[in-house]
C-alpha positions in Angstrom: 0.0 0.0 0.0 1.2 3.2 -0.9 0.8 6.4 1.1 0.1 9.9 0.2 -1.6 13.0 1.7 -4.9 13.1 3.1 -7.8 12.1 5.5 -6.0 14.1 7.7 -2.3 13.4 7.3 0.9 14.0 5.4 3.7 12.0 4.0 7.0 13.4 4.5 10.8 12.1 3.4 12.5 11.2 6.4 15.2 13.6 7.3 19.0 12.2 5.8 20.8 13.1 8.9 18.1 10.7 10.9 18.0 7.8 8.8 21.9 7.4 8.4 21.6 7.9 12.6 19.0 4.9 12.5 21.0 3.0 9.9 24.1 3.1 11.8 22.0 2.2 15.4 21.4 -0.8 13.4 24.6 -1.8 13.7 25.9 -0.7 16.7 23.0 -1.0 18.6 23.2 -4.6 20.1 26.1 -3.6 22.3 25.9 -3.9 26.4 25.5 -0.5 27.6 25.3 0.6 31.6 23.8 4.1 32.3 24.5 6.2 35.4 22.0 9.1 36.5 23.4 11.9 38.5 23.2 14.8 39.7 26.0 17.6 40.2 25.7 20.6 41.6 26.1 23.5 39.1 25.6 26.7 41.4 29.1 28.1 41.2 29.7 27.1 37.7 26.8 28.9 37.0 27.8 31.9 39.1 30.9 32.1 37.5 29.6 31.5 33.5 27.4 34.7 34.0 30.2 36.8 35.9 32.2 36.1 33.1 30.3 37.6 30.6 29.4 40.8 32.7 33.0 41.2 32.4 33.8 40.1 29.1 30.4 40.6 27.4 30.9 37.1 25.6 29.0 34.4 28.0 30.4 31.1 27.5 28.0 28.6 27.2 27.3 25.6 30.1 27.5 22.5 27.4 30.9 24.4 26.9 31.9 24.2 30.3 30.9 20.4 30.4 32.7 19.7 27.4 36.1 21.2 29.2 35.3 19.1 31.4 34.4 16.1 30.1 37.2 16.4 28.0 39.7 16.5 30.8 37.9 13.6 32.9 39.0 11.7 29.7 42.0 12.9 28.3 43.3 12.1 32.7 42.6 8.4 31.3 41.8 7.5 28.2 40.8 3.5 29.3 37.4 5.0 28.5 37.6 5.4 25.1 38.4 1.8 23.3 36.7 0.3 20.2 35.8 -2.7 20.7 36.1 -6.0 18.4 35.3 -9.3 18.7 37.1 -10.7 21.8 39.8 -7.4 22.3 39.5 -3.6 23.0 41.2 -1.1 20.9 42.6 2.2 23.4 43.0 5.4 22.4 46.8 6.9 23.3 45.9 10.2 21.5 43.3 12.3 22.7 40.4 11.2 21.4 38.4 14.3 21.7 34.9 14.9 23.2 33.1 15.8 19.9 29.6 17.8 19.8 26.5 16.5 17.8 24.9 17.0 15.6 27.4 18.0 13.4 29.9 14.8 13.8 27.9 12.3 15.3 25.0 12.2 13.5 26.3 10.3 10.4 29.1 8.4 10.9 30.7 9.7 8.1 31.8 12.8 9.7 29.1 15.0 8.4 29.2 13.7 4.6 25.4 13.3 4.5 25.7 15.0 0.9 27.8 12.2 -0.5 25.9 9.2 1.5 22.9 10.4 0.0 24.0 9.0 -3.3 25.5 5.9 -1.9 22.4 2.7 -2.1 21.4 1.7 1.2 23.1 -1.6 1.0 26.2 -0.3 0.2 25.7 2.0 3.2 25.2 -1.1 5.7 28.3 -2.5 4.5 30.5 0.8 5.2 28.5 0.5 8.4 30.1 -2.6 9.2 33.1 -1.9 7.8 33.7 0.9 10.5 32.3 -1.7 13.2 35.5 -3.9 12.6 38.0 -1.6 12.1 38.5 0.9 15.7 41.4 3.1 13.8 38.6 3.9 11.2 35.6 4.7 13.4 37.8 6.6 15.6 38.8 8.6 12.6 34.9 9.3 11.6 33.0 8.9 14.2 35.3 9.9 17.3 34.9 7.7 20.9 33.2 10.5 23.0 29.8 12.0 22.8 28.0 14.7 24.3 24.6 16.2 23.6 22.6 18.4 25.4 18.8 18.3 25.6 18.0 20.5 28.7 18.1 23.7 26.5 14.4 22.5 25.3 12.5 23.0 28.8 13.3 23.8 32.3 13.4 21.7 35.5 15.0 18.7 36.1 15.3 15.3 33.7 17.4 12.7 32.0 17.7 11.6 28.5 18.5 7.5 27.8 20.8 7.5 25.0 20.2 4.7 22.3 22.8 2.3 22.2 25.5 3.5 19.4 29.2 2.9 18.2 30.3 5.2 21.4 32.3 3.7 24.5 31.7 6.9 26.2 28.3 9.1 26.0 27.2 12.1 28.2 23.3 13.4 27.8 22.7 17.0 29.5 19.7 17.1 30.9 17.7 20.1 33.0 19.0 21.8 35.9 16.5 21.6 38.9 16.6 24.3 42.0 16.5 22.3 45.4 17.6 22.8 48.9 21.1 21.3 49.7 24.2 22.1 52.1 26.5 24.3 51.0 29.2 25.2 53.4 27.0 24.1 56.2 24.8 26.3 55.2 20.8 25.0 53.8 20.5 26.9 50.4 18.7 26.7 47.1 21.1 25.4 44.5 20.7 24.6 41.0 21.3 20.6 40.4 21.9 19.5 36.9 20.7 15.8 35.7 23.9 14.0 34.2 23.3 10.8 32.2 26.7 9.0 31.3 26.9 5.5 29.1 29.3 3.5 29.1 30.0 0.1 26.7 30.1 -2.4 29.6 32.7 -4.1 26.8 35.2 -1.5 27.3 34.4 -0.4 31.0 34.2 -2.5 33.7 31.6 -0.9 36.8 34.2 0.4 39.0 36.4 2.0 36.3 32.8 3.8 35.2 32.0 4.8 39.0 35.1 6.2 39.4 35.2 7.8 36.0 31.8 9.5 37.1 33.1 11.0 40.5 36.0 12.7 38.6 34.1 14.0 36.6 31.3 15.6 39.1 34.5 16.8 40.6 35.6 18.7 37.8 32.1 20.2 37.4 31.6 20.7 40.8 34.9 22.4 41.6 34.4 24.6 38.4 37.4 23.5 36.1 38.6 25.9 33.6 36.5 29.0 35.4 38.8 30.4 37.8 41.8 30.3 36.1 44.3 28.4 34.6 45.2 25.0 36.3 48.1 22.8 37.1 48.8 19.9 34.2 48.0 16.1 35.6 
């Protein structure tokens, strides 16, 4: 049966960007993958974001922040980032870099959506694959760290699930919600934002990924990269 518009509907072409996403979830998507919620206490990064742009008049951004950070949680141990394949891990010994969708993440062919297009989707399932067995190559294309932000859409607190993909390492940004905590002994209103971090239990073993998670709530939390330069691991 063959659809077309009416009785109250429409027929639109899926967008490229999403079907290559869904194409390559196909593949990668079978992979054992162990979620942490959190939350991390953003009050002073926060304080300090906005101070800096009454001073500068350029505000940096809060997914900018996190990326700093995330990016030195990682590049402090780069055990997070391997490629797995078959029965052995692949590790990263360069920095692997903590890259920003949608523009590198959501083909896996580093943003070439123009020249995927053309390719049949057969062909595409086999370059698919093709990236799956070969960690140099998906490293190259697709990168080994991910981190997207969805708590610019609303307000409060909430975490995004990420769909299992070709990433060892994955970060979701959700809201930031206002509750009462201790700070300084003191009970005050701070603003708590909802982490979600993925790991690929293949690469990652639980305690690597819990301690992995406290460093990086660390860095957050203690404001890395805001106050100054800072002493080299």
């Amino acid at each position: 049966m063959r659809l077309a518009d009416g009785d109250g509907y429409e027929v639109r072409r899926v967008p490229l960007e999403r079907l290559l996403h869904v194409e390559m979830l196909e593949i990668f998507g079978r992979r054992p993958i162990m979620h942490g919620l959190l939350e991390v206490d953003v009050t002073d990064a926060r304080r300090l974001i906005r101070e800096a742009g009454e001073r500068t008049g350029e505000r940096p951004s809060l997914t900018a922040f996190l990326i700093g950070c995330l990016a030195r949680a990682v590049d402090e141990d780069r055990s997070r980032c391997g490629t797995p394949r078959g029965d052995r891990c692949a590790r990263s010994t360069t920095s692997s870099g903590a890259r920003r969708p949608p523009a590198r993440t959501s083909t896996c062919a580093g943003g070439r959506s123009g020249r995927m297009r053309r390719v049949p989707r057969p062909v595409r399932a086999l370059l698919y694959r093709a990236l799956a067995r070969s960690p140099r190559a998906w490293k190259r294309y697709g990168g080994t760290v991910v981190l997207t932000s969805i708590g610019m859409f609303g307000r409060g607190a909430g975490w995004g699930i990420s769909a299992p993909g070709g990433y060892p390492l994955s970060v979701i940004v959700g809201g930031i919600g206002e509750r009462p905590a201790l700070a300084e002994g003191r009970l005050e209103a701070r603003g708590l934002l909802s982490l979600t971090v993925s790991f690929d239990h293949t690469v990652v073993d639980g305690a690597d990924a819990a301690r992995f998670v406290a460093r990086l709530k660390e860095l957050v939390e203690g404001c890395h990269g805001l106050r100054g330069p800072e002493p080299s691991v």
